[in-house]
Backbone as a printed PyTorch tensor [residue, N CA C, xyz], in Angstrom:
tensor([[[-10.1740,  -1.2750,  15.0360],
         [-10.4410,  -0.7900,  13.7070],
         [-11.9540,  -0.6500,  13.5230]],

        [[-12.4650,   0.1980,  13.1400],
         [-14.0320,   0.4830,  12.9470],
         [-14.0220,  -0.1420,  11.8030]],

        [[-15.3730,  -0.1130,  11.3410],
         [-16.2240,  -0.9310,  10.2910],
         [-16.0650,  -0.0940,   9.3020]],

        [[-15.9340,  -0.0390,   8.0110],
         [-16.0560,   0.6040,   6.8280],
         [-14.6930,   1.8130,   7.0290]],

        [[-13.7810,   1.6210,   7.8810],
         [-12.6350,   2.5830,   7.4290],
         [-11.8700,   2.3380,   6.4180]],

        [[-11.5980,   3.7590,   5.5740],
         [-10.6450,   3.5830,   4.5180],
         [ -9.0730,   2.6110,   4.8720]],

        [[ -8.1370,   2.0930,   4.5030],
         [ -7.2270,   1.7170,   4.5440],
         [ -6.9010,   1.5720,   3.3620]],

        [[ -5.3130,   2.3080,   3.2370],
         [ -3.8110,   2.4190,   2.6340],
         [ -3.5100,   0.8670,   2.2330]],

        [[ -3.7800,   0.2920,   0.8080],
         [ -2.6960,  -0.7490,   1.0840],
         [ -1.1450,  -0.4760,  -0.2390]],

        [[ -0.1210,  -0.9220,   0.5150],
         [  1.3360,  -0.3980,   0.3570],
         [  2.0430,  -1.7760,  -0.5730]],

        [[  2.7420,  -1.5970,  -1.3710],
         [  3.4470,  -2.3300,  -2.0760],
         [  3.6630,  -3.5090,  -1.1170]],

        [[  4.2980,  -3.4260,  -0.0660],
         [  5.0960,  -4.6350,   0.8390],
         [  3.5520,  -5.5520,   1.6210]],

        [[  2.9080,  -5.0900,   1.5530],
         [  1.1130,  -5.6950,   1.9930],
         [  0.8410,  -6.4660,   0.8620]],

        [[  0.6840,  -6.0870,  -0.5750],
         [  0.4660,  -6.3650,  -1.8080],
         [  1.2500,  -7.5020,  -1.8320]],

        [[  2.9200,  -7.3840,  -2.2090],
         [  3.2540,  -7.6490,  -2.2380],
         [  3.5650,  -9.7170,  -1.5280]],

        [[  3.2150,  -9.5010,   0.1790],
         [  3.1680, -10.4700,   0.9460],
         [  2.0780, -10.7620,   0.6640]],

        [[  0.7640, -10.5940,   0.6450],
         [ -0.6250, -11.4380,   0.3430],
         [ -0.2980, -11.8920,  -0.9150]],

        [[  0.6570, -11.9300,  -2.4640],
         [  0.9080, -12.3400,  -3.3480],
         [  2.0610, -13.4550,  -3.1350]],

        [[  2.6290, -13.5790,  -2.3860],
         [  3.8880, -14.4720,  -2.4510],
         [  3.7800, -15.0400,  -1.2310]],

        [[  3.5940, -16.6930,  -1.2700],
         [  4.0350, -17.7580,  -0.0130],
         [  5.0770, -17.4500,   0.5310]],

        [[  5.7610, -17.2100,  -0.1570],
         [  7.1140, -17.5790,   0.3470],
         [  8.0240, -16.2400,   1.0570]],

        [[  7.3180, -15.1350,   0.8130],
         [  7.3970, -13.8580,   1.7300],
         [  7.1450, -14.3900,   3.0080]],

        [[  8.1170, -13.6810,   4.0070],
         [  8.0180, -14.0430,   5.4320],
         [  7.0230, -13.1220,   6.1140]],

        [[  6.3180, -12.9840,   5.2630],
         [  5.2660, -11.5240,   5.9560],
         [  3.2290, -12.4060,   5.3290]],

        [[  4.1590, -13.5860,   4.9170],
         [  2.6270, -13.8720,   4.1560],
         [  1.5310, -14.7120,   5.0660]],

        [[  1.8880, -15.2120,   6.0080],
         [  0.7630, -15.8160,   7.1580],
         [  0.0200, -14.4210,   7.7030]],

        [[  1.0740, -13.7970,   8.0140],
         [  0.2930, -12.4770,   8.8090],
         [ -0.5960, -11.5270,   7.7320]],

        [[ -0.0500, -11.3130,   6.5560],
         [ -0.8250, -10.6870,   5.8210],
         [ -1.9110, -11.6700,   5.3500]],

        [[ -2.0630, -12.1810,   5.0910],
         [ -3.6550, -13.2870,   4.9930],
         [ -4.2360, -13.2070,   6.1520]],

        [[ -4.0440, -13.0690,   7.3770],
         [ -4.6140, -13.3370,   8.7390],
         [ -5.1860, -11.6500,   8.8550]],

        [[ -4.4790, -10.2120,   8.1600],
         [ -4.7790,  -9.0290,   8.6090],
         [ -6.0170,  -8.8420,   7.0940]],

        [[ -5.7130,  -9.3730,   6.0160],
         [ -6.8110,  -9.6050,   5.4260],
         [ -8.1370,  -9.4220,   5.1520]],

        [[ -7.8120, -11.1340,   5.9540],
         [ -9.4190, -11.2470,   6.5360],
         [ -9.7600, -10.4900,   7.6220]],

        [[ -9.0660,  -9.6970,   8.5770],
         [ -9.6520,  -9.5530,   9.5680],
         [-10.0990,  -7.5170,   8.8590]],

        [[ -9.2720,  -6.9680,   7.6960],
         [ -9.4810,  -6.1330,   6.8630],
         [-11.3370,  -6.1390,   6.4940]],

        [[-11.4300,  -7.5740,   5.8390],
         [-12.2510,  -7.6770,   4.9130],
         [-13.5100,  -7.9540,   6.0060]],

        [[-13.6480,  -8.5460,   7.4400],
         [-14.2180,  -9.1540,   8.0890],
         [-14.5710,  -7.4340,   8.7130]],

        [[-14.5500,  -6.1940,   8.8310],
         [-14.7080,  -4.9190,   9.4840],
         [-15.3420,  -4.4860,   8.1020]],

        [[-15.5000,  -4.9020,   6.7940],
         [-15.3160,  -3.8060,   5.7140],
         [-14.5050,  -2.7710,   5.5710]],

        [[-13.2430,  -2.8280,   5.3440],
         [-12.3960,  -1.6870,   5.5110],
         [-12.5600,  -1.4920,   4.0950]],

        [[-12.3030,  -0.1710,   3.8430],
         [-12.8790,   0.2990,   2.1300],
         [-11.3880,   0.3080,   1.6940]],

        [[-10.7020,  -0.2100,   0.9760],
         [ -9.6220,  -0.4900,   0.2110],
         [ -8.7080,   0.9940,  -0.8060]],

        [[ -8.0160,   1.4980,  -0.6260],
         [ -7.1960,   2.5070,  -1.1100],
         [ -5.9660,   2.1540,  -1.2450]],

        [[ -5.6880,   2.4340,  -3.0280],
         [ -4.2020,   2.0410,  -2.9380],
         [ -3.4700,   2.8260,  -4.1200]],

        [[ -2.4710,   3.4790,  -4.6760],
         [ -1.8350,   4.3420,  -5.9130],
         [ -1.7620,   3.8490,  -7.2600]],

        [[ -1.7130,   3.9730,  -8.1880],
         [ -1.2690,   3.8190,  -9.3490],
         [  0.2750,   3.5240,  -9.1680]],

        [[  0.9600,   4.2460,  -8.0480],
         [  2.7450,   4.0860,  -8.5960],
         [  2.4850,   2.6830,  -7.2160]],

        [[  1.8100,   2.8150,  -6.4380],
         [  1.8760,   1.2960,  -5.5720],
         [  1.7920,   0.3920,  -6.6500]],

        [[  0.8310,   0.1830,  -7.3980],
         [  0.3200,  -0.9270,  -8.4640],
         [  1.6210,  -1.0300,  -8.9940]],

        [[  1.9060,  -0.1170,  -9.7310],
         [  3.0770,  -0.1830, -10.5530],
         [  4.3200,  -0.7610,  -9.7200]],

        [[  4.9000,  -0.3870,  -8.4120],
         [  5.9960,  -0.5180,  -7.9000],
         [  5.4350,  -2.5980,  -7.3610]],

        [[  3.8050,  -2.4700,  -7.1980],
         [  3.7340,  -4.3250,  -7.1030],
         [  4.4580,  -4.8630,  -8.1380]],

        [[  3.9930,  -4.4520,  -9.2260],
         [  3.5330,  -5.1560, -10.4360],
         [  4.8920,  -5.7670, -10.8470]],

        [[  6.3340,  -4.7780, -10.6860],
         [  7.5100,  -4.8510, -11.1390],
         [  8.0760,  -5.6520,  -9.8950]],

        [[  8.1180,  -5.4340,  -8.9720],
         [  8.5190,  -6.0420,  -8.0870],
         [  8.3310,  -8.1860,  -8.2660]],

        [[  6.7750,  -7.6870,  -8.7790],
         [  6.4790,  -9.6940,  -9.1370],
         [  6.6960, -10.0920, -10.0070]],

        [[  7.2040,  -8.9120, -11.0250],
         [  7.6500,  -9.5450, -12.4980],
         [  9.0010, -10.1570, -12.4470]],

        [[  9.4610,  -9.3150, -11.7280],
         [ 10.7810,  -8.8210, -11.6270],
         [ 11.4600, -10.5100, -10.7220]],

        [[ 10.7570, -10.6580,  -9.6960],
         [ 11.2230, -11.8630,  -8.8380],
         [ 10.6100, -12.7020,  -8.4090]],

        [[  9.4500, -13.0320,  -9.1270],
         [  9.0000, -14.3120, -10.1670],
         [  8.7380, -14.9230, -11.2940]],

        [[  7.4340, -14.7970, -11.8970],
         [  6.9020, -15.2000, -13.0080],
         [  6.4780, -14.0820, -13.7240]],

        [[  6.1680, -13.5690, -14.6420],
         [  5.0680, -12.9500, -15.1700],
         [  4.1110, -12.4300, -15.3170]],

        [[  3.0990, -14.6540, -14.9290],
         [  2.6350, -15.1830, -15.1020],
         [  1.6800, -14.7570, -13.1290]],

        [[  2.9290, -14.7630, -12.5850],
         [  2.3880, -14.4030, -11.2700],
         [  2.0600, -12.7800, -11.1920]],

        [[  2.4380, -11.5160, -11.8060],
         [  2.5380, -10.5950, -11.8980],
         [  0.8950, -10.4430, -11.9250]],

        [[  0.8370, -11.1140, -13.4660],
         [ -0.4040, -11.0350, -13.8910],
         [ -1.7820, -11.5200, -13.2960]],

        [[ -1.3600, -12.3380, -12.7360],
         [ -2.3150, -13.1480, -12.1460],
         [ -2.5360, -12.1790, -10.8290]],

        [[ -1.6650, -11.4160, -10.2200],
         [ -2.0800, -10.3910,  -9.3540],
         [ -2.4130,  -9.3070,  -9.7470]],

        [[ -2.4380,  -8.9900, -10.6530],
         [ -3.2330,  -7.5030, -11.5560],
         [ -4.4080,  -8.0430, -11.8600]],

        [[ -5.1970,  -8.9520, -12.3520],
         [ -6.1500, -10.1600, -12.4400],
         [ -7.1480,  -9.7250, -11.1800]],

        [[ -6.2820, -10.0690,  -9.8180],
         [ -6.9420,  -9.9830,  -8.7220],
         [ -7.6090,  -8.6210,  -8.2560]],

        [[ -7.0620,  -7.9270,  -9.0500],
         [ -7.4430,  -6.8120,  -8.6370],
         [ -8.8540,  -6.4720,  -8.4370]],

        [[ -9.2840,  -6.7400,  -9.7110],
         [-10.5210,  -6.3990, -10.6790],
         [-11.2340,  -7.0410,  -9.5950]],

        [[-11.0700,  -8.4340,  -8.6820],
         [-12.2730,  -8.3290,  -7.8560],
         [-11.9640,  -7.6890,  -6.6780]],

        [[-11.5950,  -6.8890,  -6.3900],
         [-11.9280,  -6.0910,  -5.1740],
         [-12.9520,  -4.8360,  -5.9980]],

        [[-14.1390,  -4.8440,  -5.5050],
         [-15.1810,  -3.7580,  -5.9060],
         [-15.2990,  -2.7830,  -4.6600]],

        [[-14.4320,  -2.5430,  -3.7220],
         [-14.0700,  -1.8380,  -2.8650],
         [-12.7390,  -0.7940,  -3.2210]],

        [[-12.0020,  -1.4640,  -4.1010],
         [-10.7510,  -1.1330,  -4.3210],
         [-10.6970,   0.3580,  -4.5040]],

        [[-10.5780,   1.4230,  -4.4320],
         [-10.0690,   2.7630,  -4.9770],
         [ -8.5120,   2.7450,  -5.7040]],

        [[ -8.1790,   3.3460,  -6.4810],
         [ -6.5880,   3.5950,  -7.1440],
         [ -6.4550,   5.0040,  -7.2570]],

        [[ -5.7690,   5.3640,  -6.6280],
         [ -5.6880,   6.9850,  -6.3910],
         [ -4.7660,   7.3410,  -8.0060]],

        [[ -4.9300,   8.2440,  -8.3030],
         [ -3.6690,   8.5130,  -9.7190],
         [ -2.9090,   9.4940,  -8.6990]],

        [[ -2.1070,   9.6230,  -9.1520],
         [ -1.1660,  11.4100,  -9.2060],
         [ -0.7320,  12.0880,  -9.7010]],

        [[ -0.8920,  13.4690,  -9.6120],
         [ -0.6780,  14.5160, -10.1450],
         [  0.4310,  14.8960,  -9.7910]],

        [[  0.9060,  15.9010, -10.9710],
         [  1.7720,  17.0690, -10.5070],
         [  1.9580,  17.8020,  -9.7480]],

        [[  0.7240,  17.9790,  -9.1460],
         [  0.7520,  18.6590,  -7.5680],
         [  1.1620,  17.9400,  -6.7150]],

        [[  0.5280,  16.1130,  -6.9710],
         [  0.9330,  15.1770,  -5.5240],
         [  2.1830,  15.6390,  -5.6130]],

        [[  3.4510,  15.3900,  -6.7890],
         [  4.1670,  15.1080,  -6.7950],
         [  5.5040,  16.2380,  -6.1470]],

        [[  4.3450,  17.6410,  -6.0880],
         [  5.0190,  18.7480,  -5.4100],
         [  5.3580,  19.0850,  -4.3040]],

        [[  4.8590,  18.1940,  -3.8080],
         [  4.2620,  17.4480,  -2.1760],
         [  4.8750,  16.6390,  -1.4420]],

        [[  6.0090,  16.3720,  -2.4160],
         [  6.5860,  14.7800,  -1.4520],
         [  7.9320,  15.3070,  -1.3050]],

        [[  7.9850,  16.3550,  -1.4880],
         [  9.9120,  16.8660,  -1.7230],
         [  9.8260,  17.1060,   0.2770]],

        [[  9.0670,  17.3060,   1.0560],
         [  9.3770,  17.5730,   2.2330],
         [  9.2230,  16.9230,   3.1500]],

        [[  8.4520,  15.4560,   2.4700],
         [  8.8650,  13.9550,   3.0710],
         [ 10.6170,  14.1200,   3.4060]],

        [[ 11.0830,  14.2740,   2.4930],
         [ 12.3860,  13.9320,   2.6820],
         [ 13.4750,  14.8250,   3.4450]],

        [[ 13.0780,  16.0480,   3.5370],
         [ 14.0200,  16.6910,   4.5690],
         [ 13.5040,  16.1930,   6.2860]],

        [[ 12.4560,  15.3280,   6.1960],
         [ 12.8650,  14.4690,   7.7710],
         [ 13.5900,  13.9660,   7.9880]],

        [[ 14.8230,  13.7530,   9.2490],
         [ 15.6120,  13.3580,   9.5050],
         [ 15.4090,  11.9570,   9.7780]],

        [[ 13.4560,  11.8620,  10.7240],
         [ 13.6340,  10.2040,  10.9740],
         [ 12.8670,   9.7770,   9.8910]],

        [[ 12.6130,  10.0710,   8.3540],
         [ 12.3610,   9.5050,   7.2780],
         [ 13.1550,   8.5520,   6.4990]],

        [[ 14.7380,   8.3650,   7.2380],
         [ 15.5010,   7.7680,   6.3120],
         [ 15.2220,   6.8310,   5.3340]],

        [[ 15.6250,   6.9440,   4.0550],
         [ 16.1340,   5.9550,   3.1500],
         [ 14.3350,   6.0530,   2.5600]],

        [[ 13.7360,   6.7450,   3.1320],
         [ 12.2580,   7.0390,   2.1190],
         [ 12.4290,   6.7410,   0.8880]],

        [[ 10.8340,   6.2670,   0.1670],
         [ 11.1000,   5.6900,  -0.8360],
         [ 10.0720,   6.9980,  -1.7840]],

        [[  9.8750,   7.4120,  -3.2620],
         [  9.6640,   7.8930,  -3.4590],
         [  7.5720,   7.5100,  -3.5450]],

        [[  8.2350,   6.3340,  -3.9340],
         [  6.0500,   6.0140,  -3.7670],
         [  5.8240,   6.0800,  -2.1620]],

        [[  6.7230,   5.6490,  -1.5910],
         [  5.8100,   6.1320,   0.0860],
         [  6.2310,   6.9990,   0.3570]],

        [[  6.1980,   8.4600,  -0.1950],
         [  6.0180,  10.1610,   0.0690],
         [  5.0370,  10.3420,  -0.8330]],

        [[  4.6550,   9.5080,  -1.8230],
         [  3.6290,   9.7230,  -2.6740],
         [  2.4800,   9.5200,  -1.8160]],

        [[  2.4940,   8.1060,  -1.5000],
         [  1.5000,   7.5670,  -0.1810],
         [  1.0940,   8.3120,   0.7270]],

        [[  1.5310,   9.1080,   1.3210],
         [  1.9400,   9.5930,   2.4050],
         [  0.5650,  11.3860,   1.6020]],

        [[  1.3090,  11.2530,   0.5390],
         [  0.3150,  12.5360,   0.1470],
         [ -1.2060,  12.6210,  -0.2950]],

        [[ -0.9810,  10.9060,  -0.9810],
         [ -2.6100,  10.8180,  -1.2930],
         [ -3.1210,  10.1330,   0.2440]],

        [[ -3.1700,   9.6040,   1.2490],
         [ -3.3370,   9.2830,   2.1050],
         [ -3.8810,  10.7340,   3.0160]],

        [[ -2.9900,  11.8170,   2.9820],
         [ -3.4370,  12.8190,   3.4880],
         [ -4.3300,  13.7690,   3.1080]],

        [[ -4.5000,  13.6870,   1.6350],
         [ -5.3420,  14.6340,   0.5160],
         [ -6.9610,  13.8980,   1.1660]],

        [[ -7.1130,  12.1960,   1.1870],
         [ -8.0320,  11.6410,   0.7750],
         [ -8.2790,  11.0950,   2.4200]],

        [[ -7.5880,  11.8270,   3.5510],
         [ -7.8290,  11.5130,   5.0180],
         [ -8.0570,  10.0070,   5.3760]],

        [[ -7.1410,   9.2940,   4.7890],
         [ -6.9910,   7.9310,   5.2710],
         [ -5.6510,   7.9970,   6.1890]],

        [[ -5.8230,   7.4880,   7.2190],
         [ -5.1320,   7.5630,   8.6090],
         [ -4.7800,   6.3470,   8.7300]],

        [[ -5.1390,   4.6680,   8.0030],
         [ -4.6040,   3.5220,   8.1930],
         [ -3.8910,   3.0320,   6.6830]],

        [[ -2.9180,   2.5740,   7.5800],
         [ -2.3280,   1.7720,   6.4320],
         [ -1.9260,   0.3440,   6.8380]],

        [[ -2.0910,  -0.8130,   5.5890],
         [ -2.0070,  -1.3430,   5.1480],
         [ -0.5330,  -1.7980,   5.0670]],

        [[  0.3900,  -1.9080,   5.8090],
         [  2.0510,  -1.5990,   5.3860],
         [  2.9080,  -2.5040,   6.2470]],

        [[  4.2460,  -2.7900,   5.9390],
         [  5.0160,  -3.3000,   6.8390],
         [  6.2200,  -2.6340,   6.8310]],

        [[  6.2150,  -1.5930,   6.2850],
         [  7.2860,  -0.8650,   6.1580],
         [  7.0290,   0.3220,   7.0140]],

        [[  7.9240,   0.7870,   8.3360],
         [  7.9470,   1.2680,   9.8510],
         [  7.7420,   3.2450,   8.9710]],

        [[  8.1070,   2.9090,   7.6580],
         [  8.0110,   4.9920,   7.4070],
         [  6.7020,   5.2210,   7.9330]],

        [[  5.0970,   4.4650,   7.5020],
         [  4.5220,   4.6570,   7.6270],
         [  4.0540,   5.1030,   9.1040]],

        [[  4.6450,   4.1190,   9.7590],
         [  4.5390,   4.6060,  11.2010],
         [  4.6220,   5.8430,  11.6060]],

        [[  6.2470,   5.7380,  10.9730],
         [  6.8960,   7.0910,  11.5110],
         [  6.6950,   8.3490,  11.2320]],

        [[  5.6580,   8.4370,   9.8550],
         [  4.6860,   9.2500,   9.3940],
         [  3.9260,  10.1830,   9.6380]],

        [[  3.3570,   8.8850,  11.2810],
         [  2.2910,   9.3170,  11.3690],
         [  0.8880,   8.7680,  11.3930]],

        [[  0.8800,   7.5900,  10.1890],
         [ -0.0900,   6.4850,  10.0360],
         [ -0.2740,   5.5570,  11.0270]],

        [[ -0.9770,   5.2400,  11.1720],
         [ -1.2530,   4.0190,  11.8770],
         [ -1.4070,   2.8640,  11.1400]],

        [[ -0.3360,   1.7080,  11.4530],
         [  0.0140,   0.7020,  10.6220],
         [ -1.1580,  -0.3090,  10.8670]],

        [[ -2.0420,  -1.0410,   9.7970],
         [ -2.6840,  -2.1160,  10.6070],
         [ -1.4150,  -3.6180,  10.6010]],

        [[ -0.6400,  -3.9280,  10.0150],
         [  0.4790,  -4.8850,   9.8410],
         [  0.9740,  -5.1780,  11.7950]]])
């Protein structure tokens, strides 16, 4: 991984650096630091945030939700891509891939701001990305 590359981070990344008890959370603390230890410049969606945010409300606390929206604010690296109506014109041909199965609609979103904004790593543990095209750092 070079020094100062952009990197994708994906709901299920978010997600495991927020929760112990995710079986993905030693490794995501360990890819982290080794993120933060290169300067990798941080990129991530508005519907990622959103699809975290519900996901921790949803199957924990609140209290934990919040406390990871909280965290945000210190990453001064962070980018939040929005999307448009155009991204959104964009993702309909994610899905006529055959080895895309069971695609999710924020990772064809991903998949578009990632390509608009030429970030080539992601941040992910979920194999679409792979299969994409991306190069997973997970």
């Amino acid at each position: 991984m070079r020094e100062g590359e952009p990197v994708f981070v994906d709901t299920g990344a978010w997600i495991a650096l927020a929760l112990s008890r995710d079986p993905f959370h030693a490794r995501a603390l360990e890819l982290w630091d080794l993120l933060l230890g290169v300067g990798a410049r941080f990129h991530t969606s508005v519907p990622v945030i959103l699809e975290t945010f519900t996901f921790l409300d949803r199957n924990t606390a609140r209290d934990v939700a919040l406390a990871w929206q909280v965290s945000l604010d210190d990453l001064t690296e962070l980018r939040i891509h929005p999307v448009t109506a155009a991204d959104l014109g964009e993702i309909w041909p994610w899905f006529q891939r055959r080895d895309l199965h069971k695609l999710s609609a924020v990772d064809a979103t991903s998949f578009v701001l990632m390509s608009h904004a030429r970030i080539r790593t992601a941040f992910a543990f979920d194999h679409h990305f792979g299969v994409a095209g991306f190069r997973l750092v997970a």
